[in-house]
C-alpha positions as CSV (number, residue, x, y, z in Angstrom):
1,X,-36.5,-45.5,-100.5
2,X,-35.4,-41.8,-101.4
3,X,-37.1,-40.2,-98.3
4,X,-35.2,-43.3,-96.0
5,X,-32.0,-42.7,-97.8
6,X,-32.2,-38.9,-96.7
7,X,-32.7,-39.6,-93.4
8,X,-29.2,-41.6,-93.5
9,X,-27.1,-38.9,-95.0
10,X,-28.8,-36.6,-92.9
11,X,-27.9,-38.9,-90.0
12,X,-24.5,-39.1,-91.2
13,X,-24.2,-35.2,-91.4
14,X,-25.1,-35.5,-87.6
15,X,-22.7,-37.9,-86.5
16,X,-19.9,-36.3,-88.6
17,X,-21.3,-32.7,-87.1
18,X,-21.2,-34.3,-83.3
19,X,-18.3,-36.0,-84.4
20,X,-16.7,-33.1,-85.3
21,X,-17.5,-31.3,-82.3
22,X,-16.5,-34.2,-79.8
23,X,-13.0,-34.2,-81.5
24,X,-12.6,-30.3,-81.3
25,X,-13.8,-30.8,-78.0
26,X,-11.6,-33.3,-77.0
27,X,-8.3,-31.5,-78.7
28,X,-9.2,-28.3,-76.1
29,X,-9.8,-30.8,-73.2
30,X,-6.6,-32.2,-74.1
31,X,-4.9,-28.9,-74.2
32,X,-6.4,-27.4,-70.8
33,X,-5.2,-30.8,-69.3
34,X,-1.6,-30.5,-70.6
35,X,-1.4,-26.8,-69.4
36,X,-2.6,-28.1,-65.8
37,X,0.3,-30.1,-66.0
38,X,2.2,-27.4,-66.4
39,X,0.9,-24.8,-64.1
40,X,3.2,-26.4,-61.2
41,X,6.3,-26.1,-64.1
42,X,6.3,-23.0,-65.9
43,X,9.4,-22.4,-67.5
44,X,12.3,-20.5,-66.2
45,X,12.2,-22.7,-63.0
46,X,14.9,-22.4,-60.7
47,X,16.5,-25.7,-60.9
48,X,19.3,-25.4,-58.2
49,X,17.4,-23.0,-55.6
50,X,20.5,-21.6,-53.5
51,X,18.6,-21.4,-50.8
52,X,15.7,-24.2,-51.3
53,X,13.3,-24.2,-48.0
54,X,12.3,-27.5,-46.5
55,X,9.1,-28.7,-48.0
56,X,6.0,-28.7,-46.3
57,X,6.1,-32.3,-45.2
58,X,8.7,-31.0,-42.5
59,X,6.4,-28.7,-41.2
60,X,6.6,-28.6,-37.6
61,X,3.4,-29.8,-35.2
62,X,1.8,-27.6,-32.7
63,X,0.4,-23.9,-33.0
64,X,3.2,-22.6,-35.5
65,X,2.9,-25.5,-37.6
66,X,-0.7,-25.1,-37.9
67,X,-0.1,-21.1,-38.6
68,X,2.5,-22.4,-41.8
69,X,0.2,-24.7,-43.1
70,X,-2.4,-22.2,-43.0
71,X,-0.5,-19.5,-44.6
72,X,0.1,-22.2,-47.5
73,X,-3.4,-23.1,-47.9
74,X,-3.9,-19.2,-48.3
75,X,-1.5,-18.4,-50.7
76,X,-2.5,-21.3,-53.1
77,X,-6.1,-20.5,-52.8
78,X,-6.4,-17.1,-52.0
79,X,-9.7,-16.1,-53.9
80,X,-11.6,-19.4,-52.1
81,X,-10.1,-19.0,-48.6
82,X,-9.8,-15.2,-48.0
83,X,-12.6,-14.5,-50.6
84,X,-13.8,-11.5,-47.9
85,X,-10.6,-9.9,-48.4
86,X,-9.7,-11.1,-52.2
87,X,-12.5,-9.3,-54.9
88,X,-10.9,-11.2,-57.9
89,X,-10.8,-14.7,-59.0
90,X,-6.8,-14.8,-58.8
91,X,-4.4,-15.8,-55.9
92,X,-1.2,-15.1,-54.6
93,X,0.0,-18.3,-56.5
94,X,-1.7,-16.9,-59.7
95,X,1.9,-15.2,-60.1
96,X,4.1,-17.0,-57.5
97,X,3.4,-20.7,-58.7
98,X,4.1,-23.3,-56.3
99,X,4.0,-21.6,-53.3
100,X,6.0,-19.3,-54.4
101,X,8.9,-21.7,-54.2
102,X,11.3,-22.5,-57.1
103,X,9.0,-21.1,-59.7
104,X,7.2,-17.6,-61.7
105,X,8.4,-15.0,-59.5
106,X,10.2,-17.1,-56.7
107,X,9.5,-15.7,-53.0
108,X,12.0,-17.4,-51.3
109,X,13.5,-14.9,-48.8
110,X,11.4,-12.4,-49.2
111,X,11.0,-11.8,-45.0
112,X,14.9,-11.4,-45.1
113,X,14.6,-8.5,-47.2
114,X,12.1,-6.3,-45.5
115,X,11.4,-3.8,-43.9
116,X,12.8,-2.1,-46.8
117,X,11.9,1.0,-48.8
118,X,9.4,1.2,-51.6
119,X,9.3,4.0,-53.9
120,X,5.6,3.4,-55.2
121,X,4.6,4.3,-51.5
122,X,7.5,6.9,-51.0
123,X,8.7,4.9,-47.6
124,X,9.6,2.2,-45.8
125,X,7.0,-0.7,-45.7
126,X,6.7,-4.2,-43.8
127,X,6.5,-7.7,-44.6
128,X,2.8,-7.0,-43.6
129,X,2.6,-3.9,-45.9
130,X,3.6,-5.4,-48.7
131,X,1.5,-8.1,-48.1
132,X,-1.9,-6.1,-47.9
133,X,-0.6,-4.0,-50.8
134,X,-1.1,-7.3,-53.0
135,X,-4.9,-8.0,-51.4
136,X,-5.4,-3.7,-52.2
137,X,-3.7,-3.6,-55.8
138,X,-2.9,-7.1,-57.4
139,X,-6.5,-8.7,-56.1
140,X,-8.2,-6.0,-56.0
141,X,-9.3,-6.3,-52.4
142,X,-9.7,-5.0,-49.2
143,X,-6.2,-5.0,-46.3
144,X,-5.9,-7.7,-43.9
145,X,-6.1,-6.5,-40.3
146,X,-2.3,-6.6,-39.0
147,X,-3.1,-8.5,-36.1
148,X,-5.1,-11.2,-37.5
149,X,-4.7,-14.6,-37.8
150,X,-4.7,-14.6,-41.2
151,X,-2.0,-12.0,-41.6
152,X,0.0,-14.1,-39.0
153,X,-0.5,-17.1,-41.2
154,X,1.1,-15.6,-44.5
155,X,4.1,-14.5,-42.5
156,X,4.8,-17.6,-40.9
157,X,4.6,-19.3,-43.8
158,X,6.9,-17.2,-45.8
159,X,9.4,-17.3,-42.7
160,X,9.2,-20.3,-42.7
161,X,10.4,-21.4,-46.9
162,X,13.4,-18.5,-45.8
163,X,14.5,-19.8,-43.2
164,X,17.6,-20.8,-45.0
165,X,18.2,-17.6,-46.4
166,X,20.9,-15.8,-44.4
167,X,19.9,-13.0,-42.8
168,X,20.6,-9.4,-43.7
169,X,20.2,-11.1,-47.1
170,X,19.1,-7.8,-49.1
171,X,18.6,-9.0,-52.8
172,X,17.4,-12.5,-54.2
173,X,19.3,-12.9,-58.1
174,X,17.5,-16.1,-57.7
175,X,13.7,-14.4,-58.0
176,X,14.6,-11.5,-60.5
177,X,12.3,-10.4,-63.1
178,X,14.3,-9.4,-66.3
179,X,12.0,-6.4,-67.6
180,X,12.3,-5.6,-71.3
181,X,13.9,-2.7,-72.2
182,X,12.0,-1.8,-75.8
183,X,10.6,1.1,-76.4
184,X,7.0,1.2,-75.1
185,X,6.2,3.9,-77.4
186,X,6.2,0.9,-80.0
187,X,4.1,-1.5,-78.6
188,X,1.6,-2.9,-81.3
189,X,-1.6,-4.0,-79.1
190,X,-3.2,-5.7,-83.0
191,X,-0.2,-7.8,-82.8
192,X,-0.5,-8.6,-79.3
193,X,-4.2,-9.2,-79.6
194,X,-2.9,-11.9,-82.6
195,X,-0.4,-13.1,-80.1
196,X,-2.8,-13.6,-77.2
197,X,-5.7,-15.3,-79.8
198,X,-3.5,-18.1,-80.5
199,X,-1.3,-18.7,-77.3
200,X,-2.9,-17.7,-74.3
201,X,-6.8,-18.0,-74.3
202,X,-6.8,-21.7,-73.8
203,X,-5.4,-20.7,-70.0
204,X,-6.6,-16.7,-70.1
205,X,-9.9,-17.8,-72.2
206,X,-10.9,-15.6,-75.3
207,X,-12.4,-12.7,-72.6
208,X,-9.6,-12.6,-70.5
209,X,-11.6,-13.7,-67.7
210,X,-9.8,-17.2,-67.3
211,X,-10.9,-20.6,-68.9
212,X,-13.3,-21.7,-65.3
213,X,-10.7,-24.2,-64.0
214,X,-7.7,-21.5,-63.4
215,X,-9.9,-18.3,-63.0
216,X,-6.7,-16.9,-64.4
217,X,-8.2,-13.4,-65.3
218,X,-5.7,-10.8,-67.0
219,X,-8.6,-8.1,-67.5
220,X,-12.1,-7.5,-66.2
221,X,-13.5,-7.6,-63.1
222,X,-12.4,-9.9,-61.9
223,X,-8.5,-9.2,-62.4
224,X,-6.1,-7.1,-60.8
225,X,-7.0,-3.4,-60.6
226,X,-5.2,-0.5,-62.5
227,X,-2.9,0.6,-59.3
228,X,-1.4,-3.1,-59.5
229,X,2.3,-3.3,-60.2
230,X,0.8,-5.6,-63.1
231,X,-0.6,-3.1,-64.5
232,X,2.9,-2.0,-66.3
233,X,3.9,-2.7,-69.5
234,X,8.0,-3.7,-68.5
235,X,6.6,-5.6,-64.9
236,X,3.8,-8.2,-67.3
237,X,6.4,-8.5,-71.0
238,X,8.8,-9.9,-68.3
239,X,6.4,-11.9,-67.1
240,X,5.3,-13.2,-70.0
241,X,8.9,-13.2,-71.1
242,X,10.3,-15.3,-68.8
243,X,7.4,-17.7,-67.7
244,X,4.5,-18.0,-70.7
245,X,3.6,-20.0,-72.7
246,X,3.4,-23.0,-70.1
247,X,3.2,-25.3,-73.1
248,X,3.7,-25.5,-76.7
249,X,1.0,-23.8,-78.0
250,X,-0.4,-21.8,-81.0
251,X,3.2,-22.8,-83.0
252,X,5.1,-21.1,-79.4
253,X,7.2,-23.3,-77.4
254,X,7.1,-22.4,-73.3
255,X,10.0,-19.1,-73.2
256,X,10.4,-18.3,-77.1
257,X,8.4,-15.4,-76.9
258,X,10.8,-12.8,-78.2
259,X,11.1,-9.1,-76.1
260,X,9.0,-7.6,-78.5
261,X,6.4,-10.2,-78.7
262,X,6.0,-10.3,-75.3
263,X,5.7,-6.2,-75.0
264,X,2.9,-6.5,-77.4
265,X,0.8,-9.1,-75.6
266,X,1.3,-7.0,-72.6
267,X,0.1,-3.6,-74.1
268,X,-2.9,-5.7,-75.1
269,X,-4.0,-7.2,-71.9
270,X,-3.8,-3.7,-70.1
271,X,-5.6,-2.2,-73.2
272,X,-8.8,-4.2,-71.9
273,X,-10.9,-2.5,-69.0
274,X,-10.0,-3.3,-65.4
275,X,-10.9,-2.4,-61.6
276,X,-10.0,1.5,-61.0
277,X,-7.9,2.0,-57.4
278,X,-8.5,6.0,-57.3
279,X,-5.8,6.1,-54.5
280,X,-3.1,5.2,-56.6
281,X,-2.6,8.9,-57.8
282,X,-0.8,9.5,-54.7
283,X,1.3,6.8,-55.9
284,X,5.4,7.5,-56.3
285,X,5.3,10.7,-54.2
286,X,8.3,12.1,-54.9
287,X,7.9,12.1,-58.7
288,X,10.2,9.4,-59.3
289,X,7.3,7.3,-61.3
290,X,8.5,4.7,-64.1
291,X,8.3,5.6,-67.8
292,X,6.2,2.3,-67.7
293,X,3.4,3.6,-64.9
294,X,0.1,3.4,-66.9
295,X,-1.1,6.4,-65.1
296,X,-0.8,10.3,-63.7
297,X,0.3,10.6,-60.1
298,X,0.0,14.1,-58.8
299,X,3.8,14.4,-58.4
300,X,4.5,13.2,-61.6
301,X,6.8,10.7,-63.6
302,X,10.4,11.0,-64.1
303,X,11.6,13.8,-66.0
304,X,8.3,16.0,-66.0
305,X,9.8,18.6,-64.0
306,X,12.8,19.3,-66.0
């Protein structure tokens, strides 16, 4: 009788143990669902684009259609389609959401704007150049040959969502990132690892590498590489600032990250180890590099030669 009632409150400790577990498990399934949701509506979404670009189901037939489409596909799933050229799990859409369209960093208009100087590579780049400087830096990856047909495919499909977009159209208020303006030299990475512990690893996952169904990695190798514009503290706070958390979590609703805060998870994440781009020390040639770079560059940062 004693030996049988064991076995039932032993039983019981199981069943409350599973139990336990299926309801923890459960609440995080719950939680990675809802943040799916979200992906597509982070918040600071442009609600009234000016210039909003006709959606895809307007996509013209034939040979330049198929070249938009195409380009779509590759954006959204960069690290799947072009995973010759892409070494990281991330994708163009990891930072512009939804095509880039209307959401995180909005790239509606962006072949208006070029060719246009850049003073990371000291000169004046292309559509094209800016586009393999992504695949080099942001996805740690290898240059798309200019004349392929994948190249071809990115640019016709961002022609194609500016088409509205007037031309000569040198600046886009509508896709600005506000960069905090704190002092960096007062960053607190403990207080960003906090931060990050209880808002961000049910997307980012507790090793930063991504939670399997986003591959959303902020450090390791399979993240963007240390010459990424990333890879600053200002560029990822305003990130964070203006578009995380997608959803309430961790006691933060989506865009109530303070300035601060938001610094502080940013110092964190580029605290962890990432791919090295050796090149990038030829980066901002003519010494004109931010107070925010996160590295030397043989000509120096702003002010050095004073």
């Amino acid at each position: 009788m004693i030996k049988r009632l064991l076995i039932g409150v032993g039983s019981i400790v199981i069943i409350i143990t599973i139990l336990g577990f299926s309801i923890s498990h459960v609440a995080k399934s719950e939680a990675i669902k809802t943040a799916q949701k979200a992906a597509a509506l982070p918040p600071g979404i442009i609600k009234d684009h000016p210039y909003l670009p006709p959606s895809m189901d307007e996509v013209p037939a034939g040979e330049e259609g198929d070249l938009i489409r195409l380009g779509y596909k590759q954006h959204e799933e960069t690290s799947t389609v072009l995973d010759g050229y892409d070494k990281s799990t991330l994708s163009c859409g990891s930072c512009h959401a939804n095509g880039g369209v209307r959401s995180s960093l909005d790239i509606v208009g962006v072949t208006k704007t070029y060719p246009q100087y850049n003073s990371r590579a000291g000169k004046v780049m292309t559509i094209e150049d800016r586009i393999n400087g992504c695949f080099k830096r942001s996805l740690n990856g290898t240059p798309l040959p200019l004349d392929s047909k994948e190249m071809k495919a990115f640019v016709a499909y961002y022609t194609y969502i500016s088409q509205n977009v007037p031309d000569g159209t040198k600046d886009r208020p509508w896709a600005k990132l506000d960069k905090p303006k704190g002092d960096i030299t007062k960053v607190n990475v403990d207080k960003g690892r906090e931060i990050f512990n209880e808002s961000c690893i049910v997307c980012h996952g507790e090793d930063g590498n991504g939670n399997g169904w986003n591959d959303l990695a902020v450090w390791g190798e399979n993240s963007f590489n240390d010459g990424a514009g990333m890879n600053r503290i200002r560029t990822t706070a305003g990130f964070i600032k203006g578009y995380m958390p997608k959803v309430p979590v961790g006691g933060r609703e989506p865009g109530s990250l303070s300035e601060q805060e938001a610094m502080d998870i940013a110092a964190y994440i580029l605290s962890m180890g990432r791919p090295n781009l050796p090149e990038k020390i030829y980066d901002w040639p003519n010494g004109d590099a931010p107070d925010d770079a996160a590295y030397e560059t043989l000509a120096g940062h702003k002010g050095d030669k004073k």
